[in-house]
N, C-alpha and C positions, 0 to 999 in steps of 0.2 A: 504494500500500500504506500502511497505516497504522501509526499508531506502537504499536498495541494489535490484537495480532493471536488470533480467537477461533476454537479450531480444533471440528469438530464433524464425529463419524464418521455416515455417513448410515442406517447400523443403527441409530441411538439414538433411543430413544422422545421427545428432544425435536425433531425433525425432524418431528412431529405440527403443528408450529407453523411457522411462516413463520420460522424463528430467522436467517436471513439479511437478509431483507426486514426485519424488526421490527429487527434492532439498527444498520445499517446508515443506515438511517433515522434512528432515533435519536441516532445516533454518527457521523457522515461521516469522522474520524477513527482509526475503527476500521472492520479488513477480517475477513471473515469468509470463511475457508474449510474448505469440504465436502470431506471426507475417504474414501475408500472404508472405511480401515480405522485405529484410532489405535491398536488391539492392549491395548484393554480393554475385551477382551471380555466378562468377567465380567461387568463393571461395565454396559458398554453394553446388554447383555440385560435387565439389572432395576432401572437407573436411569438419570432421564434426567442428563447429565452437559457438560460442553464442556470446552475445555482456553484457559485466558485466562492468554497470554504464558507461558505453561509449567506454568503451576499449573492441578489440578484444578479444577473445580469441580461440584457433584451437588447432588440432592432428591431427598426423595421423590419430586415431584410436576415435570411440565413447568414448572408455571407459576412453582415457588417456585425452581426452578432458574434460570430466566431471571430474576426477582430477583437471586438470587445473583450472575448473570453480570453483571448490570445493574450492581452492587455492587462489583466486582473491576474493574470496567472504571472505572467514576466514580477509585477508589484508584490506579489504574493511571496514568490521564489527570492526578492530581492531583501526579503524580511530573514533570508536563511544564508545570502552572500556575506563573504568577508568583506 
């Protein structure tokens, strides 16, 4: 498990993406787990969103969301740099 943990409900339109595969990759450092449900639902119906270490993160769009998460994660990790 990692030290940056990115949770993500599998109803959510960024699940269109490989968003396990892609950050995982990215980040070996960070674990990514698929959720049935993270109980926002609103939310998850009309935006894509994930949850990095407890805090939201959303976009419009898949792609700018994964930025985002990209972004929170780099900040996240930079809490565990010398």
């Amino acid at each position: 498990m990692g030290v940056v943990v990115v949770e993500v409900c599998d109803g959510n339109l960024i699940t269109e993406l490989d968003i396990e595969g892609i950050i995982e990759s990215e980040y070996p450092e960070v674990a990514v787990l698929m959720n049935e449900c993270l109980s926002f639902c609103g939310m998850c119906a009309v935006r894509p969103y994930a949850i990095v270490n407890g805090t939201r993160v959303f976009a419009k769009t898949k792609e700018e969301a994964l930025d985002k998460i990209r972004t929170k994660i780099e900040e996240e990790l930079a809490v565990y740099a010398d």
